[in-house]
N, C-alpha and C positions, 0 to 999 in steps of 0.2 A: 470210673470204671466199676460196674459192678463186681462183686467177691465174689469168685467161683468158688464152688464146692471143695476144692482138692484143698485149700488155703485156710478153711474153717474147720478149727477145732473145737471138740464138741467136750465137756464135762462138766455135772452137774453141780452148782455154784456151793454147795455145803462142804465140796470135798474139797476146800480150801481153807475154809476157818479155824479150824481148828490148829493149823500150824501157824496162821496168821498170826492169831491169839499168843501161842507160844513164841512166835519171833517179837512182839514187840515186848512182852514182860521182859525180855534181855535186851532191849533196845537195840535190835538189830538192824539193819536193811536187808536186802536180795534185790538182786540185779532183777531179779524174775518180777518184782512188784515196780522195781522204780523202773526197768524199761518194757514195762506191759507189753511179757511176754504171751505169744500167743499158747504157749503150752503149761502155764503155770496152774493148773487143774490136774494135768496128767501127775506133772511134779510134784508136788506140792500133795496129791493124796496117795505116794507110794509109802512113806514121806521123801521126800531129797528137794533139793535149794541149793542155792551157786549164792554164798553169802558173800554181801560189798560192803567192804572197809573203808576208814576212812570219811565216812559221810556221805552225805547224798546229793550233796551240791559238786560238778565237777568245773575246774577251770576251765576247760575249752565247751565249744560248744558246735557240736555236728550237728549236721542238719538232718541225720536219720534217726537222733536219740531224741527218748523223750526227760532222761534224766536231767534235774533242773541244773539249768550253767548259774556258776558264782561270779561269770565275766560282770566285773563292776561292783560286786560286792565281795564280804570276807565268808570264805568257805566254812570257817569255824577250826578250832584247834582239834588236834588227833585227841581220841578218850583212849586215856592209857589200862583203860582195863577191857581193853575191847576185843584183845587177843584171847583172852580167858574166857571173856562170855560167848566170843564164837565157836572156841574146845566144848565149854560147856553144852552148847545148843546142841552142837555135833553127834554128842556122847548121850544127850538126852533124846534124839532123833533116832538113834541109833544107827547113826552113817558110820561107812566102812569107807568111805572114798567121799571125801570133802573137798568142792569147788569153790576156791575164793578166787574173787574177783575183786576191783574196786573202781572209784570213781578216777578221774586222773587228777592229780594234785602238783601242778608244775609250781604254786607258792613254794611247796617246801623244797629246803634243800638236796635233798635224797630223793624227792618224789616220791616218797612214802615206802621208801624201801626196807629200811628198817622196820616200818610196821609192818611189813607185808614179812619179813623174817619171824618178826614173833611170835605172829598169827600161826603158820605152819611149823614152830616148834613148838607151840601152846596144845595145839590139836594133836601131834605124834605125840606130847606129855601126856594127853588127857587121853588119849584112844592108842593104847600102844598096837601098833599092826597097820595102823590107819594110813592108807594110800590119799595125796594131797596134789591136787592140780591148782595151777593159780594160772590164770589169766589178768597179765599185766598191761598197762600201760607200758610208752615207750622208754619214759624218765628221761627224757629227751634226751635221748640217747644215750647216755649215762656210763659206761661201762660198770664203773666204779658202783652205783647203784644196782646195776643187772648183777654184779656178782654176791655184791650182798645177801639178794633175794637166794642167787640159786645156791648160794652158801649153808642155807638152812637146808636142802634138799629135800625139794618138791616132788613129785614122781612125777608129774609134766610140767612142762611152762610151754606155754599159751601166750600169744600175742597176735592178735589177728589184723591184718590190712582192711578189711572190711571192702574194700571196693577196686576198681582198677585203676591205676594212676592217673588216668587222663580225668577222672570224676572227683579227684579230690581235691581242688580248690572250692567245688560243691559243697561236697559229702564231710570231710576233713580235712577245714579250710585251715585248722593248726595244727595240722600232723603234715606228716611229710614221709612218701611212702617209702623212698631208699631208706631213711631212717629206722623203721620197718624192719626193710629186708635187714639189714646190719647188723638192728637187735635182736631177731631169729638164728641171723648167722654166728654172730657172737656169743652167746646161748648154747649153743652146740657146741664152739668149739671149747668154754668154759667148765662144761657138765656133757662130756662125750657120749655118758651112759643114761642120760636125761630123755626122753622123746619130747622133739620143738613139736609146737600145734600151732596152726594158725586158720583163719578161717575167711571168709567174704561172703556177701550176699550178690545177687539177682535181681533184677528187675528195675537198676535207678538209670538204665539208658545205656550199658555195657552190651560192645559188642563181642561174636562170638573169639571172636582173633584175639582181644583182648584178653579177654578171660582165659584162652590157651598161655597167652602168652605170662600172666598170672601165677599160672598152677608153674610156666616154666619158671618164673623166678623165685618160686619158696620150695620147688624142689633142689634149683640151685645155692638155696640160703642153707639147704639141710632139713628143709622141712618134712616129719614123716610122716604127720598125720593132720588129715585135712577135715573141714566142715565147710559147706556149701548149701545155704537157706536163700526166703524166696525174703527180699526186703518187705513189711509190710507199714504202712505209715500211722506211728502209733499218736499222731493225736495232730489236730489242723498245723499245728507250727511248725509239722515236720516237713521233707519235700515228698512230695506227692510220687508215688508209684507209677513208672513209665509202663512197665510191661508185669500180667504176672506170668511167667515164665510154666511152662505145662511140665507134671512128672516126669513125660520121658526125657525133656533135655537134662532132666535132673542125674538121671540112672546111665544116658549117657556119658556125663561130664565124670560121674563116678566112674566110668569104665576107661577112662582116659586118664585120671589121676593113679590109678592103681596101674594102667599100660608104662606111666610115668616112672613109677615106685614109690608111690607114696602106699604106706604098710596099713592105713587105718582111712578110709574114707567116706563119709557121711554126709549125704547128699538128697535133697529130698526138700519141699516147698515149706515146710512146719519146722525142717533142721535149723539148729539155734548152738550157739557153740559149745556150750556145757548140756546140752540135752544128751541122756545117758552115756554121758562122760564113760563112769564106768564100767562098759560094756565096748567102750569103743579102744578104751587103756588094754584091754583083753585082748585085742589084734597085735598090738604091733608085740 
């Protein structure tokens, strides 16, 4: 299918380099580079990045990411200084609200929960004031590791379903979505004062009833603030794009998550889960 207009993001290719440059001298990743985001021009020249810990190999392997799967090989061990130089980047970027992210890492035993602590206590060390969103993996289900994470306290935690139950032996053939709901739900009930976020894409073959039915189960996990993009297929190995879903079902489905009660909703073909995060932390 050809790319409609509404789905192409438009920014001139210089306004990227220069962070690029300063993200590898601290040997860093971004979600924004390894899953060739379509908005990583907008980002990336205000400055802002949604930094991924952990490495850039993930154990499982979706069939909507393009970040490289470790299935079969070894991920590589966590750098223990990795929490500092993501403070560091942060403090030198001059962000006020830092998005970590990471790969999922079911080798280790925590699921990389402990790093995912450090990380967000290294950045309030280094940036005192600094508001810290993380979007996790599920740590397979973990309790034990979710409360780790929300132990350091995050100003959100993020965990997105990505798609509708029925599409994930597809989509994420090693996730499992009740699992999902559970770790939103437990989330909330662990850090009551915490806002859960979670988010899905559009267009891999979901129908409308589904996706109602969707927004119903992570309003019933406690979820209060929502993201809704258009899936785009970031490189031949990914699955191919069913449909690409038109603005207004976008602005619709927003007017029904908020009919819902969800306090923060972001809805839109180019929406991406950490895309002006915060601005969106500002509502709820």
């Amino acid at each position: 299918m050809r790319l409609p207009e509404w789905v192409k993001a438009k920014y001139p290719p210089h306004a990227v380099m220069g962070l690029k440059k300063s993200l590898r001298s601290q040997r860093l990743h971004t979600v924004c580079e390894e899953a060739r985001c379509p908005n990583i021009g907008q980002c990336f020249s205000r400055p802002t990045a949604t930094f991924m810990i952990m490495g850039s190999m993930c154990t499982r392997d979706c069939g909507f990411c393009s970040v490289d799967t470790a299935m079969g090989k070894t991920p590589g061990a966590l750098l223990e200084d990795e929490p500092e130089r993501v403070a560091r980047a942060a403090r030198e970027m001059g962000l006020r609200y830092v998005v970590i992210t990471s790969v999922t890492r079911d080798d280790l035993p925590d699921g990389g929960a402990a790093h995912f602590a450090r990380t967000i206590r290294a950045v309030k060390e280094e940036i005192p004031g600094a508001r810290v969103e993380v979007l996790t993996p599920d740590f397979q289900g973990s309790t034990g590791s979710l409360k780790t994470v929300l132990d350091a306290c995050p100003d959100v935690f993020n965990h997105n379903v990505e798609t509708v139950p029925g599409l994930y032996p597809k989509v994420r053939p090693q996730a499992n979505y009740r699992r999902s709901l559970e770790v939103l739900g437990a989330a909330g009930k662990m850090a009551p004062g915490t806002p859960v976020k979670s988010g899905f894409m559009l267009g891999l073959g979901e129908t409308g009833g589904e996706v109602r039915a969707l927004m119903e189960d992570l309003r019933a996990a406690g979820c209060g603030m929502l993201t809704i993009g258009q899936y785009l297929r970031p490189s031949r190995k990914n699955l191919p794009v069913v449909e690409y879903v038109r603005p207004e079902i976008f602005d619709g489905l927003k007017e029904t998550a908020l009919a819902m009660g969800f306090k923060s909703v972001a809805s839109g073909p180019l929406v991406r889960s950490s895309m002006n995060a915060e601005e969106y932390y500002s509502h709820v």
